[in-house]
N, C-alpha and C positions, 0 to 999 in steps of 0.2 A: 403571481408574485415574482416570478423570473423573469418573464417576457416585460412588467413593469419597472426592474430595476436593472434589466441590461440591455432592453429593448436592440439600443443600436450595433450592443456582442452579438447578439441572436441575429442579428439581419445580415453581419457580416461571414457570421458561419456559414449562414444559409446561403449566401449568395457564393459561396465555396464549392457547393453542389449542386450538381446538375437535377441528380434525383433526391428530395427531401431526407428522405431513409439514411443516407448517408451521413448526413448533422448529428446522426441519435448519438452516437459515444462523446464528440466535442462538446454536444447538450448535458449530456449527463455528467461531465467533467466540469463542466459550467457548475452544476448543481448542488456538485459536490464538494467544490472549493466554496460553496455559499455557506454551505450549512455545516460539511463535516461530514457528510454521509447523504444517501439518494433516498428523499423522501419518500412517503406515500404522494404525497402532493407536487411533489416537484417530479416523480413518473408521469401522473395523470397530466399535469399540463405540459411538458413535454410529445407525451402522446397527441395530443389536442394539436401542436403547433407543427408536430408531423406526419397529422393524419394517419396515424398510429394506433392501436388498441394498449390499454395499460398494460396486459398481461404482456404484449412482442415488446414494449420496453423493459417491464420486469424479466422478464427470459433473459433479453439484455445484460441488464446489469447484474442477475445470478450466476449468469458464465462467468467475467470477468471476475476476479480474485482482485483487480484494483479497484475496482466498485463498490461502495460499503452500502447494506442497507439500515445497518444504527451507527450512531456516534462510537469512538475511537477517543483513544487516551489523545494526549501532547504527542509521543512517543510513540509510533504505530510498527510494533517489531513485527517483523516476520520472517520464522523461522524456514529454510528451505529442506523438503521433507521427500525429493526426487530419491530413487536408488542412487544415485553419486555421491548424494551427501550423505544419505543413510549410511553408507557402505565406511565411510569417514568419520561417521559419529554424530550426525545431526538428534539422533536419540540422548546422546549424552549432555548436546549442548541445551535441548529443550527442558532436560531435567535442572539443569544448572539457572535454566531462565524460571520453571516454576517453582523451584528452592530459595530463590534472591528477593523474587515478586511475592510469590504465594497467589497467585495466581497458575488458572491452566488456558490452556488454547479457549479463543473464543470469549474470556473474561478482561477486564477494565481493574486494574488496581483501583483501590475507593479515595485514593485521591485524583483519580482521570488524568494521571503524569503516564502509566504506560499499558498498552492493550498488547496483548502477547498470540501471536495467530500462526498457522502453519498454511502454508504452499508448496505447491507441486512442484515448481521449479522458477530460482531467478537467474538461471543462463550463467552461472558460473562454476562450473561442473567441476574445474580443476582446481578452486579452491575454498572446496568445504573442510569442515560446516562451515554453512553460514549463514547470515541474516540480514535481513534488509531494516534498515530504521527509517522510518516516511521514504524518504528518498536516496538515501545515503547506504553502501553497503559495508558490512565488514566481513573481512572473507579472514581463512584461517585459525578458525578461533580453538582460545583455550581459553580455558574457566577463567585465568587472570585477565585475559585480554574481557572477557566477558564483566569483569567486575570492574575493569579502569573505564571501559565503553560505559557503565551503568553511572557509575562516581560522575561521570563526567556531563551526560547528562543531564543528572539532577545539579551539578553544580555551575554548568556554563552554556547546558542549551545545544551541544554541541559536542565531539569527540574525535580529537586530531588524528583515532586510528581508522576511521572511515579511509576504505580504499578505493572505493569510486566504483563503478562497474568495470565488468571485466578488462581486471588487469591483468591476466594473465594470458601469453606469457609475459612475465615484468621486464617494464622498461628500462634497455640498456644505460646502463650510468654510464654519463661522459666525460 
């Protein structure tokens, strides 16, 4: 399915590395921007096309915490749950996400707008809480910021208090 609909990505990756093994995570980013998550079937041919066993790609992509192996809302929050944030209140901001959603870690609100999940750490130690949305961060949070972030969301796709990855320390105004 993958090797016939991106043949000539997949030949490019490959030819990126010297030893095949190396393609596995670019493969499975391939795989996962297809479908939304790392199939059963998009492991197994994966593995097939790097002479690989399903389980060493599975291993794979259960380390990784960017790796999904089911589908993910619109909105893929992730809460950071490292000692820095805890020590900050990443507890408190978790509660405030499963009181707004009604959802807990690990669950898909029932309309698939946002999935709520916890991590060890997104490298921003000096401004927890905080949370990652697909790609976008917000650092600092209060429960208000917490609910213009969600508002915002649901009403534009989008939320102008995303701070980007680490800003900290913040850049000098000129």
């Amino acid at each position: 399915m993958l090797l016939e609909k991106y043949k000539s990505e997949i030949d490019a990756i490959l030819s990126r590395y010297p030893v095949r093994r190396s393609a596995l995570l670019p493969l499975l980013n391939l795989a996962q921007r297809e479908e939304g998550h790392v199939s059963e079937a998009a492991m197994k041919e994966i593995a097939g096309i790097l002479n690989l066993t399903p389980p060493q790609v599975y291993e794979t992509v259960t380390f990784y915490t960017m790796l999904r192996l089911k589908p993910v809302g619109k909105f893929h929050i992730q809460v950071c749950k490292s000692l820095m944030c805890a020590l900050v209140g990443s507890d408190t901001l978790l509660g405030w996400l499963r009181a707004k959603l009604g959802i807990k870690p690990g669950e898909t609100t029932p309309d698939r707008l946002f999935t709520l999940s916890t991590v060890e750490c997104l490298a921003a130690c000096g401004a927890g809480p905080m949370m990652q949305i697909n790609d976008d961060y917000y650092e600092n949070l209060t429960e208000e910021k917490v609910d213009r972030i969600l508002m915002d969301l649901i009403r534009n796709g989008t939320s102008p208090l995303k701070s980007g990855p680490f800003m900290l320390p913040e850049p000098q105004k000129t």
